[in-house]
N, C-alpha and C positions, 0 to 999 in steps of 0.2 A: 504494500500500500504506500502510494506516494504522498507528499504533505499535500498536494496539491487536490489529488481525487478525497482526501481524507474534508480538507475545509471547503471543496465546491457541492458534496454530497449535499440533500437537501432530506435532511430526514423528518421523517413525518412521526404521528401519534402511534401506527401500529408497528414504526419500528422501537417506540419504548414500549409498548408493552410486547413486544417478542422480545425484552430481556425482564421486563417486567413477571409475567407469569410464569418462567420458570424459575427467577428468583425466587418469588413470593414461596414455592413450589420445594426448592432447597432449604431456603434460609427456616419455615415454617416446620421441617425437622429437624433443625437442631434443639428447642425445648422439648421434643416427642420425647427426647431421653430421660428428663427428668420428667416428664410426663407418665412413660413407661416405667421409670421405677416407682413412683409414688403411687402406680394403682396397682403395681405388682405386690408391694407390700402393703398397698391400701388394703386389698383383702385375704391378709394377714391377723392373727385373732387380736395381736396388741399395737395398742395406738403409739405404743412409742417408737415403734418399728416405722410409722409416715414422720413422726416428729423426729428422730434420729436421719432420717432420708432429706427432710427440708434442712436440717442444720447444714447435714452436709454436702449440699447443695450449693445452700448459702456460702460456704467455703468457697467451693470451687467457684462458683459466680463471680466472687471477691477475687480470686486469685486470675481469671481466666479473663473478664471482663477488663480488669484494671491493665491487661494489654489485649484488650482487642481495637485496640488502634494497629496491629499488626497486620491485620484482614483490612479495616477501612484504608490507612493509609494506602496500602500497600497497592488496592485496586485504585485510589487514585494515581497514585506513580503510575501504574501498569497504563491505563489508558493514558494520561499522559504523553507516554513514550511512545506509541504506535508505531510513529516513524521510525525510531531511532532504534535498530537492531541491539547496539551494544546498552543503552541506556534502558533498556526492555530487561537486559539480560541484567544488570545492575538493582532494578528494583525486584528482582527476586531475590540475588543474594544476598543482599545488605538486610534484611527484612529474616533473609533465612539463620543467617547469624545469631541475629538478638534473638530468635526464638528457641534455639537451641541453646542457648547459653544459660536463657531466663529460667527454663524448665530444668534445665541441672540445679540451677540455684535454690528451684522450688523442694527439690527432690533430697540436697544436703541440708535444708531448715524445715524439712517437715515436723518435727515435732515442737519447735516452735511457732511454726504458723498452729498448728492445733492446739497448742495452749495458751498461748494470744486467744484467739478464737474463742474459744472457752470461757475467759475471762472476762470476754467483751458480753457474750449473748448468754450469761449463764443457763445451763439450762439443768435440767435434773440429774440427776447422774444417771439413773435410768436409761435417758435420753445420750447424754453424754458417751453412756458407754455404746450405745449403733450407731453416734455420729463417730467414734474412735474406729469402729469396725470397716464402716462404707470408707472414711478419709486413708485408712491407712494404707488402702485396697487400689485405691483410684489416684493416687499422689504421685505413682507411676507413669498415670498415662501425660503428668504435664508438659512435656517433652513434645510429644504426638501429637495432642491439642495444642501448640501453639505455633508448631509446622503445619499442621491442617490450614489455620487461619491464614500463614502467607500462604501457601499453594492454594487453596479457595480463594484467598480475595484477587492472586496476579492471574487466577483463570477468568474470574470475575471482570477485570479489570480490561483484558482481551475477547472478553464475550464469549469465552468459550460454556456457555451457559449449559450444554449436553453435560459435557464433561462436569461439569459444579453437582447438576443436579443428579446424576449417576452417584456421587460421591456421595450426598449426605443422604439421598435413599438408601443406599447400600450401608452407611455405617448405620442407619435406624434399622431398617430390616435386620443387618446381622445383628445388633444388641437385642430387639426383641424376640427373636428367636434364640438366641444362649441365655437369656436371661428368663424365658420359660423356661426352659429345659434347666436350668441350675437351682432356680426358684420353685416351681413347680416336680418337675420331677424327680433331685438330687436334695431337694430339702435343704439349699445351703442359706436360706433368705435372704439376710441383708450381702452376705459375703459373695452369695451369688448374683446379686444384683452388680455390685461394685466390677467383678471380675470380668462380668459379661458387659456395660463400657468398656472397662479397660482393653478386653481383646479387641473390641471392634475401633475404638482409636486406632491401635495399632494398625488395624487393617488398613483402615484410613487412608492412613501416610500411605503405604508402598502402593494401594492403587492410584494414590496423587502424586507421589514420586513417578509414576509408571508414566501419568498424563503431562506432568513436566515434561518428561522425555521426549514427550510425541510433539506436544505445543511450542517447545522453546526454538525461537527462531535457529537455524545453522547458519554459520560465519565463517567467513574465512580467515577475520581480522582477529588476531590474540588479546584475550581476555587476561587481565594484568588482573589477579586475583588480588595482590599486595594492595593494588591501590584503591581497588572497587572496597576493600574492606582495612583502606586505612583509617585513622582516628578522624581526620578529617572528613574525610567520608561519611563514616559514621555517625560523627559527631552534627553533621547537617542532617539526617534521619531522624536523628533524636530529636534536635530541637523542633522541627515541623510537629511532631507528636506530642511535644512536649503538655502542644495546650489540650491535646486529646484523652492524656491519660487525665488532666485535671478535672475534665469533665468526666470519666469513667469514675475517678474517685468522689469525686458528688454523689455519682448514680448510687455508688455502692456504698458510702457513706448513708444517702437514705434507705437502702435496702435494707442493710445489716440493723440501722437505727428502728426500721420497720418491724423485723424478726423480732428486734431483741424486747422490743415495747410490748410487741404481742405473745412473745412468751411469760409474761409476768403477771397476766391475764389465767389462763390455765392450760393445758396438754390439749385438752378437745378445743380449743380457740387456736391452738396456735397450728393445730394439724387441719382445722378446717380455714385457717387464710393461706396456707402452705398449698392448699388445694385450689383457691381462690387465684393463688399467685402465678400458679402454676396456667393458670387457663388465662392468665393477664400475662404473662409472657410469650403464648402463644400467638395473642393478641398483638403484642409488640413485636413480635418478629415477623406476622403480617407486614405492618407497617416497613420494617427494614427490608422486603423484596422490593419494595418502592424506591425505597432511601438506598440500594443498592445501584437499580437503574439511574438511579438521577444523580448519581455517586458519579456511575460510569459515562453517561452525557455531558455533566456540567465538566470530567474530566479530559473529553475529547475538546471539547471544547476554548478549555484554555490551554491544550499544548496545540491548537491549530489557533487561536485567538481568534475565534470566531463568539459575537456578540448575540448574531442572529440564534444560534443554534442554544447558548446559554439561556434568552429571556423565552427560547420555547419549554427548556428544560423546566425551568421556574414554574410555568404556565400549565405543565402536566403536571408537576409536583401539587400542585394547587388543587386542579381536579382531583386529585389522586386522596388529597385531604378531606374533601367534603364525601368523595362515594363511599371509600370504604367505611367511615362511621357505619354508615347507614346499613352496609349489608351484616357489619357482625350486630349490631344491635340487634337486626333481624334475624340473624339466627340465632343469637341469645336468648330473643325474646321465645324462640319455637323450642328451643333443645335444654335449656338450663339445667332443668333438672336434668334428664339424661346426660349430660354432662358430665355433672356433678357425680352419679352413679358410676361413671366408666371409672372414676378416682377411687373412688372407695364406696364400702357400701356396709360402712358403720355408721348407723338410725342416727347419733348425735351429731357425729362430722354431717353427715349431711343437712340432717335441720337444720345448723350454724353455721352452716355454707349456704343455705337459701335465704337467710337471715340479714345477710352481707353482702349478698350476691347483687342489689342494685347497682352496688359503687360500680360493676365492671360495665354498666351501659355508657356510667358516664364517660369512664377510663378513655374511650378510644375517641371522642370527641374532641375532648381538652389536651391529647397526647398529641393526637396525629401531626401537627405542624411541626412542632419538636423533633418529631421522630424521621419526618421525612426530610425537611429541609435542612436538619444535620448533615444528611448525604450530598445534597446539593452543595452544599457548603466547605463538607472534608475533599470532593471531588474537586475546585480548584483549591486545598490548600490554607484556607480562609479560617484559620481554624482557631485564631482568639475571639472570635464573633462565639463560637461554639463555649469556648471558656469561659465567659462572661457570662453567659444568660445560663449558663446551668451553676455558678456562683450563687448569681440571685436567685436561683430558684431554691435553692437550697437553702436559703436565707430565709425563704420563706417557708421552704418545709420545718424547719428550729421554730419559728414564732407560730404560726401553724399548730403545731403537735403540743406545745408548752401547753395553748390557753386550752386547746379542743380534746382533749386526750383526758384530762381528769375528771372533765363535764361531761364525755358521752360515751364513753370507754373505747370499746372497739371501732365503732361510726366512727369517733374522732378522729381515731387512727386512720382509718382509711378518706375522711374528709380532708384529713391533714396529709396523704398521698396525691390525691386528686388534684387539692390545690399547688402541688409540688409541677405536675405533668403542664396541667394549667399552666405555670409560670413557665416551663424552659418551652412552649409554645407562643408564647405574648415578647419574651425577652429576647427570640430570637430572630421573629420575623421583621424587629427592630432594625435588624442588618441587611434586608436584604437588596435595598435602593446603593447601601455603596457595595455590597459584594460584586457588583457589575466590573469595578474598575481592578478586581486584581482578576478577571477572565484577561485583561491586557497586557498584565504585567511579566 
């Protein structure tokens, strides 16, 4: 592809959503995992078996999350670079580095992130002791997961949308078929839960390593490994992200603040918003099949410096924010309780999952702009606009939760969520009149 057929293309609506529905389509399995383990053990005879599952969960969310600027960046490099064979071949390695290094790191302080951990969200020792079982099980796969996320986001980033959506089918099918079979049939529960991710990360990678192989442009011009990953180098990687992880650390900042609020509550509240959370992440990773495509548009866009192609991206993203409300509302409003059943199917978890269950109509209303036009936004780069409105948003989830939380217990809690989504929706679209001017830069 030349710069030239690259910025004369005139791409229309159904060429975002041909990367749109198979995003939605990938991205929409990767919480089936914790989806599938929470109703694996949901019907299980003891509840601390879902509440030892959400702790540890919440773990890895913190851990895996707080660099998934690896996957978002990384597809915006990737599309970026379209032209540039060696500079293609550069935003996969510099990306492949730091995930591999991060997940070593993760894997020699595991028993201090678990007892950090611990400390933060107290939970029963009951609980404590299936959240030590699942973490200790799965702290293997950090490595894996956070190669997955560059190889998915630089396949992403080239459109290679078959190849994305093969990969995260394939890790969800294989986990929920060893996770029957070790659950169900081997009686290992939680141990079996844990093990059956673990193998299927593993798989992950080597059939993404396999699509690297296939996708990555061939060169004739040598690849200077020393430079592509010198400090310098590097050190320009990081800082691009740097405002990215400050936003992930907000997100997980109120997550963990969320968990830890509602375990003090009791076991059946905290295992019936865990189920709640669980169906609100599914909900959000909707939205990120969106914020992916418009990741990878807004990203062609500024490495051809094309303005036209940018305010159409904006202009989808927009539609993209008013439809989807509407259709999960509507199937919330038809399936809820079925839902809720597919998670567990303990009488109290579910009554106090229907109890609570309004918050998630409003969730996708007040999220959607936040969640989509993060993409539009990580795709050129623009990524202290992204830092800032999730600052304030967080600002308001602390004042938020202080007043509403002791007045109306759990409602508060999730009132004081709602208002949190609300805000890095309102703070962000703040920016979007000058994000125009670094598409040129």
């Amino acid at each position: 592809m030349t710069h030239s057929s690259t910025t004369n293309h005139q791409y229309q609506f159904k060429d975002y959503l041909k990367l749109v529905i198979p995003f939605i389509l990938s991205t929409i399995t990767t919480p089936l995992l914790g989806v599938v383990d929470t109703a694996l053990v949901g019907h299980l005879p003891n509840p601390a078996f879902i509440a030892g599952i959400a702790i540890g969960t919440v773990i890895f969310n913190t851990i895996y999350w707080l660099f998934g600027f690896l996957r978002v960046s990384t597809t915006g490099f990737a599309a970026q670079a379209l032209d540039d064979c060696l500079l293609l071949r550069s935003s996969l390695i510099r990306p492949l580095f730091i995930a591999i290094f991060l997940g070593l790191i993760f894997i020699i302080f595991q028993k201090l992130i678990f007892c950090a951990s611990m400390h933060i969200i107290q939970p029963s020792q009951d609980v404590q002791h299936y959240a030590d079982l699942y973490f200790s099980i799965l702290i293997f796969g950090a490595p894996f997961v956070l190669i997955n996320y560059v190889l998915v986001g630089w396949l992403m980033g080239i459109s290679k949308v078959k190849a994305v959506l093969f990969l995260q089918v394939f890790i969800n099918l294989l986990n929920i078929i060893m996770a029957m079979l070790f659950v169900w049939w081997m009686h290992w529960d939680i141990q079996g839960v844990a093990f059956a991710t673990l193998i299927a990360q593993i798989c992950c990678t080597l059939v993404g390593i396999w699509f690297i192989y296939r996708y990555l442009p061939k060169t004739k011009q040598k690849i200077d490994i020393k430079s592509i990953l010198s400090w310098q180098s590097l050190k320009g990687v990081i800082l691009v992200n740097t405002n990215l992880m400050i936003r992930t650390i907000c997100l997980l900042t109120v997550t963990n603040h969320f968990i830890s609020i509602g375990s003090t509550f009791n076991t059946e509240v905290l295992a019936a918003n865990a189920v709640l959370f669980q169906i609100h992440y599914m909900m959000a990773y909707l939205f990120d099949g969106f914020a992916n495509a418009s990741s990878v548009f807004s990203g062609r866009a500024k490495g051809t410096k094309n303005i036209q192609l940018y305010n159409q991206t904006l202009r989808w993203s927009l539609q993209a924010c008013i439809i989807c409300p509407i259709i999960l509302i509507a199937i919330w409003l038809a399936f809820d309780t079925a839902i809720i059943k597919l998670l567990t199917n303990q009488t109290e978890i579910i009554t106090l999952s229907l109890q609570y269950q309004s918050w998630l109509m409003i969730f996708p209303i007040v999220a959607a702009g936040g969640l989509i036009y993060y993409g539009v936004f990580s795709g050129i780069s623009y990524t202290s606009s992204i830092r800032d409105s999730m600052l304030l948003a967080l600002l308001v989830w602390f004042v938020a939760q202080y007043f509403a939380v002791p007045v109306f217990g759990n409602n508060g809690l999730w009132f004081s969520y709602i208002l949190f989504s609300l805000g890095r929706t309102l703070f962000l679209v703040i920016w979007i009149k000058q994000s125009k001017r670094y598409v040129l830069l």
